[in-house]
DRENVEX-267658 format. One record per residue (C-alpha): residue number from 1; x, y, z. Coordinates in nm, 2 decimals. Layout:
REM DRENVEX-267658
n:NUM, xx:X, yy:Y, zz:Z .
...
This chain:
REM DRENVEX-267658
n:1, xx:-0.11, yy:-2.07, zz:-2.55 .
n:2, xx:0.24, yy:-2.00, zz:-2.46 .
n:3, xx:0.36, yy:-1.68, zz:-2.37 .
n:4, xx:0.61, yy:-1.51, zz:-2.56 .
n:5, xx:0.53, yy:-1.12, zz:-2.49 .
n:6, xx:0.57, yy:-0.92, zz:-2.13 .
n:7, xx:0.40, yy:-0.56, zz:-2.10 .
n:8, xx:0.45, yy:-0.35, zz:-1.84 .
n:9, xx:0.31, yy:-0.09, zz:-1.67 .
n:10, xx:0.53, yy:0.21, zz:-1.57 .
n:11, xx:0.46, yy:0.43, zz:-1.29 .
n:12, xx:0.48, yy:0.29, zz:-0.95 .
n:13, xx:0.55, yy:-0.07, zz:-1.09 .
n:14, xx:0.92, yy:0.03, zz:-1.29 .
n:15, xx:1.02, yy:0.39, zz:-1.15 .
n:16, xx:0.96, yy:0.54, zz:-0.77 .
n:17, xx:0.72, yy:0.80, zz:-0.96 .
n:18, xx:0.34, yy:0.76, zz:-0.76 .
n:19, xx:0.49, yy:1.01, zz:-0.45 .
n:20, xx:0.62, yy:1.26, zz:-0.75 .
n:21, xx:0.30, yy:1.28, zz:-0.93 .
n:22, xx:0.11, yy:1.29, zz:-0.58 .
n:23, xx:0.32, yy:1.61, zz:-0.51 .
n:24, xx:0.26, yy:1.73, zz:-0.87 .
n:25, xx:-0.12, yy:1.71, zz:-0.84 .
n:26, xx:-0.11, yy:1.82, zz:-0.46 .
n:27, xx:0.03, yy:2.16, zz:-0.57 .
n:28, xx:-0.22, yy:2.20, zz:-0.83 .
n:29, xx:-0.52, yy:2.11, zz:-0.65 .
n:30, xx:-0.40, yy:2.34, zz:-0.35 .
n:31, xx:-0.45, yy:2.67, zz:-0.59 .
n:32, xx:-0.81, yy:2.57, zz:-0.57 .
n:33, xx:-0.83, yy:2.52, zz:-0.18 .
n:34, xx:-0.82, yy:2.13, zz:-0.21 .
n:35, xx:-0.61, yy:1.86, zz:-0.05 .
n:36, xx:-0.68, yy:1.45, zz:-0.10 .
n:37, xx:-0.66, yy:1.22, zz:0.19 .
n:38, xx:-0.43, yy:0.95, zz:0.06 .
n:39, xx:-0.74, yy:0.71, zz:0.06 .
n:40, xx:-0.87, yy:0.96, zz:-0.26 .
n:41, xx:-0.56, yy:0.94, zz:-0.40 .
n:42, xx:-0.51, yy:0.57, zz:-0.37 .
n:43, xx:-0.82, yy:0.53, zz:-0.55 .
n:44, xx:-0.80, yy:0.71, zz:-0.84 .
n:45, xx:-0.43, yy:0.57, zz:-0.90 .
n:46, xx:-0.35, yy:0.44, zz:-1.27 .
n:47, xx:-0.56, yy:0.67, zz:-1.51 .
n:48, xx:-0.49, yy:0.92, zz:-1.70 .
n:49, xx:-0.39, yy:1.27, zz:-1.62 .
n:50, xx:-0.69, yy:1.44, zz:-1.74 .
n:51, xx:-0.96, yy:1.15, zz:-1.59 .
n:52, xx:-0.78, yy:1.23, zz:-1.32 .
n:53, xx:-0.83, yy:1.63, zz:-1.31 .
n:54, xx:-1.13, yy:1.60, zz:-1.44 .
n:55, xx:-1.29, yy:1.34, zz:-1.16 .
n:56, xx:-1.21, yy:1.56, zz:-0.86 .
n:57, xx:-1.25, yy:1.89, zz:-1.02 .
n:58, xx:-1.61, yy:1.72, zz:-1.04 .
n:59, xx:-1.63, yy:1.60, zz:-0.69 .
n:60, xx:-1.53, yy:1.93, zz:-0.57 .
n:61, xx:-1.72, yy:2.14, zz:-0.81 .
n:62, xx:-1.40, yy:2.35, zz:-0.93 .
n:63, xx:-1.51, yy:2.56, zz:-1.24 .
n:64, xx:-1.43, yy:2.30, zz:-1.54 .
n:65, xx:-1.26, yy:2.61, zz:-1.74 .
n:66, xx:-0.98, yy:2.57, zz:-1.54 .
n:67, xx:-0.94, yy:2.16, zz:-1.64 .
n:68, xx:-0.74, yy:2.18, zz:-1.93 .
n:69, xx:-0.47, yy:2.40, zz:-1.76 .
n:70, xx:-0.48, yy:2.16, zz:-1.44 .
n:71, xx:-0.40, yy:1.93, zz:-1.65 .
n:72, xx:-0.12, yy:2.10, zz:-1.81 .
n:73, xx:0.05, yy:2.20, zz:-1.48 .
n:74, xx:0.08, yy:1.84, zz:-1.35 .
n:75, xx:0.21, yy:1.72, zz:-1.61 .
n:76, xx:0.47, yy:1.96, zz:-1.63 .
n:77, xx:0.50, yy:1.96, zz:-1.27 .
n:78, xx:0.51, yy:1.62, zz:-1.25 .
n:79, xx:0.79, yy:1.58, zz:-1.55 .
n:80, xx:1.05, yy:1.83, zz:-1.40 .
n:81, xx:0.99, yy:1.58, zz:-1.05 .
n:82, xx:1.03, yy:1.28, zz:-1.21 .
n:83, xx:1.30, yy:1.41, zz:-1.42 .
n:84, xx:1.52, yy:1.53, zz:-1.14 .
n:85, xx:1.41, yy:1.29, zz:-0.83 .
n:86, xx:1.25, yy:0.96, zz:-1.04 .
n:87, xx:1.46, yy:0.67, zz:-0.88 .
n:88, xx:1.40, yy:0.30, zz:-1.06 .
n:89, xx:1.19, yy:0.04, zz:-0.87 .
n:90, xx:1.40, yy:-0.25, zz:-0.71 .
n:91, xx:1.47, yy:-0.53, zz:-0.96 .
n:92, xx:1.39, yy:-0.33, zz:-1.29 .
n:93, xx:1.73, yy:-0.44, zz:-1.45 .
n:94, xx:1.73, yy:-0.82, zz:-1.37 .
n:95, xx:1.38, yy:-0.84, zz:-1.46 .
n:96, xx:1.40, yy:-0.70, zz:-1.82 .
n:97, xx:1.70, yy:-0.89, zz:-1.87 .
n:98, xx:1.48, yy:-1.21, zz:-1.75 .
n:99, xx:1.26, yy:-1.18, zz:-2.08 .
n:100, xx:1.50, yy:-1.05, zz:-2.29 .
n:101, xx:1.71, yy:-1.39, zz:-2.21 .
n:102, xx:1.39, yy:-1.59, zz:-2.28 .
n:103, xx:1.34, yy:-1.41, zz:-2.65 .
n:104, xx:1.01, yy:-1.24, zz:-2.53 .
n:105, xx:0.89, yy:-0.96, zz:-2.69 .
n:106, xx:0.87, yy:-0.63, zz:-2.46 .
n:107, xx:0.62, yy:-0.37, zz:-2.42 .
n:108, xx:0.55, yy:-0.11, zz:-2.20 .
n:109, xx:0.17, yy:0.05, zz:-2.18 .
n:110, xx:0.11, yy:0.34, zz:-1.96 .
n:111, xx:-0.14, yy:0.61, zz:-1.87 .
n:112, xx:0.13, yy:0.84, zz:-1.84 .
n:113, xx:0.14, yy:1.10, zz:-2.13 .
n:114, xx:0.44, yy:1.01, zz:-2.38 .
n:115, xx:0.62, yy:1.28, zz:-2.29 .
n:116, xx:0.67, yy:1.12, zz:-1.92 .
n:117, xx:0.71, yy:0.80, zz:-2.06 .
n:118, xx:1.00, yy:0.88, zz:-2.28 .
n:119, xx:1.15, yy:1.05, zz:-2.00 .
n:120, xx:1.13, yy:0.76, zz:-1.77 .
n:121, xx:1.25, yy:0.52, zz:-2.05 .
n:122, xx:1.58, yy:0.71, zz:-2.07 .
n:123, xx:1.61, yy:0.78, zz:-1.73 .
n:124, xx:1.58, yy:0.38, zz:-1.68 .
n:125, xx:1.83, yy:0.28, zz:-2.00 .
n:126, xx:1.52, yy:0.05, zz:-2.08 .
n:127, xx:1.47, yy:0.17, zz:-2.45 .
n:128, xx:1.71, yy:-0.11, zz:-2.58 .
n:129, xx:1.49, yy:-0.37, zz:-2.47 .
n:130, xx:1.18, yy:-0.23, zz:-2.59 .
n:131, xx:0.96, yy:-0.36, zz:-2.86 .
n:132, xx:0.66, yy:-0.08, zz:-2.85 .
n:133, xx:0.58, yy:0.20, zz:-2.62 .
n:134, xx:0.22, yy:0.30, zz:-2.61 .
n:135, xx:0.00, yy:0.52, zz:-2.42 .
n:136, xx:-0.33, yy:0.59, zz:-2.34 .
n:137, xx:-0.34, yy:0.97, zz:-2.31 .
n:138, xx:-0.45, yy:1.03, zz:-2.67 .
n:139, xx:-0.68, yy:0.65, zz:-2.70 .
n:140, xx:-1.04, yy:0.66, zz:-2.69 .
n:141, xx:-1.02, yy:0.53, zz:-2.32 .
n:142, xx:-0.78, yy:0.46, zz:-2.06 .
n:143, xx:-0.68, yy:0.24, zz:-1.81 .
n:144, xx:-0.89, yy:0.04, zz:-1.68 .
n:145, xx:-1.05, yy:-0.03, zz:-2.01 .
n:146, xx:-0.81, yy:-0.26, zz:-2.16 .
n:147, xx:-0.72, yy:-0.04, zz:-2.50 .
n:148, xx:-0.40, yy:0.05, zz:-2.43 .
n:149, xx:-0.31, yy:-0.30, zz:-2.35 .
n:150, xx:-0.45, yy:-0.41, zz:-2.66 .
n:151, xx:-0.26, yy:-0.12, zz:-2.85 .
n:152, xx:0.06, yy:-0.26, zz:-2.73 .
n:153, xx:-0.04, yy:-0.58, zz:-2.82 .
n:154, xx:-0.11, yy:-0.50, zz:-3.11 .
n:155, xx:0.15, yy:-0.29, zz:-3.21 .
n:156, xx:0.40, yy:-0.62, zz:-3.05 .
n:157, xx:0.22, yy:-0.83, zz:-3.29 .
n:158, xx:0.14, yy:-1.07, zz:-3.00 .
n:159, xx:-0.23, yy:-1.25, zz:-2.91 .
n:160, xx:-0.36, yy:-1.06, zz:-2.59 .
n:161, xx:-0.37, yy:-1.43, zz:-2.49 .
n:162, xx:0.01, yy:-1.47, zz:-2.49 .
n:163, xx:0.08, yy:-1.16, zz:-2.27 .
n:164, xx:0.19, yy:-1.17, zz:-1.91 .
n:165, xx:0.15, yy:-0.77, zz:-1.76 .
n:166, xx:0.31, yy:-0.69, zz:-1.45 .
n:167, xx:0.09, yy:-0.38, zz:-1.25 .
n:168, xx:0.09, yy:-0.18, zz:-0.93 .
n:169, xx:-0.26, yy:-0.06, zz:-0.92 .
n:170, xx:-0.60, yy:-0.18, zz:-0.93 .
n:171, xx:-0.70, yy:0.01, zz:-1.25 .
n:172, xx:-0.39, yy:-0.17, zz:-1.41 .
n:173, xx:-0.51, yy:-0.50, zz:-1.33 .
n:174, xx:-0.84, yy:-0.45, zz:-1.39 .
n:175, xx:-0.75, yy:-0.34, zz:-1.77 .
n:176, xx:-0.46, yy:-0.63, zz:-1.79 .
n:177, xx:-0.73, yy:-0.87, zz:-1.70 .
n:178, xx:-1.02, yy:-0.75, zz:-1.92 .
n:179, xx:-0.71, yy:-0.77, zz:-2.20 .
n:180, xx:-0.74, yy:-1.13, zz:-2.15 .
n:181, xx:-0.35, yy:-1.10, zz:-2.03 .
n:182, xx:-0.21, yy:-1.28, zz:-1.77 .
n:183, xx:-0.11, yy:-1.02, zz:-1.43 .
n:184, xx:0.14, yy:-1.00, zz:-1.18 .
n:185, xx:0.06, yy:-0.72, zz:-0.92 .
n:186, xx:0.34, yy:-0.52, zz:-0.75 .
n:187, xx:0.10, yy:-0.31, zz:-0.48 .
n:188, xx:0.22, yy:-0.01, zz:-0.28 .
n:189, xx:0.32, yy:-0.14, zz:0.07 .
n:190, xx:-0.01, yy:-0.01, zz:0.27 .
n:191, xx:-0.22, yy:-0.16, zz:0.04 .
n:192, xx:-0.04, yy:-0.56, zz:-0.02 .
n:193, xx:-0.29, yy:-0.71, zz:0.22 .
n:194, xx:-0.61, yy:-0.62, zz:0.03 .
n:195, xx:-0.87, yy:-0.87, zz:-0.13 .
n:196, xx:-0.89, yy:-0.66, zz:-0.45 .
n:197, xx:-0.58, yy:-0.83, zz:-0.53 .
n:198, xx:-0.70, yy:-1.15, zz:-0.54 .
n:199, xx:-0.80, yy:-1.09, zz:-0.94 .
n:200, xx:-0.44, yy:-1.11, zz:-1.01 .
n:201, xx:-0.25, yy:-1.42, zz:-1.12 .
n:202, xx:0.09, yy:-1.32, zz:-0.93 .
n:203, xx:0.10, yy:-1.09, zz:-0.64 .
n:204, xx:0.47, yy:-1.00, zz:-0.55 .
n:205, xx:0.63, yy:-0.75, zz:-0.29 .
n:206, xx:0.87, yy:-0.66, zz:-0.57 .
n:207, xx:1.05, yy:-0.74, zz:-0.92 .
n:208, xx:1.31, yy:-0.86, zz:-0.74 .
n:209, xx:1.08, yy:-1.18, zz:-0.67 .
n:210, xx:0.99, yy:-1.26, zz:-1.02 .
n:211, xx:1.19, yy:-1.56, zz:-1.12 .
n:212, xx:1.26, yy:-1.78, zz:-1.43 .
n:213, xx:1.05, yy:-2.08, zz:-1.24 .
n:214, xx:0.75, yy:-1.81, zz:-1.26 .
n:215, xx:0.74, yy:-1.79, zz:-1.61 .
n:216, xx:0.63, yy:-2.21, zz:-1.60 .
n:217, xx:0.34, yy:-2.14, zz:-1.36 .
n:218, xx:0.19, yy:-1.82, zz:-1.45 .
């Protein structure tokens, strides 16, 4: 089927956010004597917020009472950062002017609460192009199951079939692909070289690379 929609992810992939939230968590975690390689936090990149808190508190046996404000205080945290220091990803303007040239529909789908979504939106001047802004901190499951994916489809009125996603991390693409949607991956820099990848139908170093031509081979 042809395509006709594009969904992206945010974080990372549209707006310089990852290193904000990393300093968000960071502080957080460091009230309870804990500090992530970069390795730990590479890995747990592209769910949500309170997966997130939740999964390390776990692994290091933090008392769970304290979850629910964790989780409060990096997203706060990690607003006020992104707010004041969020800078937009190369290539973010040509390429949303790419689809909205070609007539396709626009959606963004994010693990992000909506609070930090709406944020970033404005920050970016990207609301005009959007169709439908959905995310997966209040869905039954997050990234990488595929619902919010599906949500935005949905909600875009589009076959998951008909979607091409753009990502920057493996959760991303694993939920894009078990959407049934076709994925372009953006990876961090220190992790471009990776197999994992190779579950992607378009891995770029940027945006910036995406091209009309792509859109007749994807």
């Amino acid at each position: 089927m042809q395509t006709d929609t594009v969904i992206f992810d945010m974080d990372g992939l549209l707006i310089d956010s990852e290193p904000l939230w990393e300093e968000a968590a960071a502080e957080v975690l460091r009230e309870f004597n804990v500090t992530l390689t970069r390795e730990q936090y590479y890995n747990t990149r592209g769910i949500r917020t309170e997966e997130w808190i939740t999964y390390w508190f776990g692994y290091f046996k933090i008392n769970p009472k304290e979850i629910q404000e964790a989780i409060e205080s990096t997203i706060h945290k990690a607003v006020e950062k992104i707010d004041q220091h969020g800078v937009a990803m190369p290539g973010v303007e040509d390429i949303f002017s790419l689809f909205r040239q070609n007539n396709f529909k626009i959606g963004l789908a994010t693990s992000s609460p909506m609070v930090v979504a709406n944020v970033v939106v404005d920050k970016l001047n990207i609301r005009p192009y959007l169709h439908a802004i959905t995310s997966a901190q209040h869905l039954s499951y997050g990234k990488p199951h595929p619902l919010v994916y599906l949500t935005c489809a949905e909600e875009l009125n589009s076959s998951p079939v008909t979607c091409i996603c753009f990502e920057d991390s493996f959760n991303g693409m694993i939920a894009a692909k078990a959407a049934r949607m076709k994925c372009v991956v953006i990876p961090d820099k220190a992790l471009q070289h990776e197999l994992q990848w190779n579950a992607a139908d378009m891995i770029l170093k940027s945006l910036s690379d995406f091209k009309k031509e792509d859109l007749d081979h994807i």
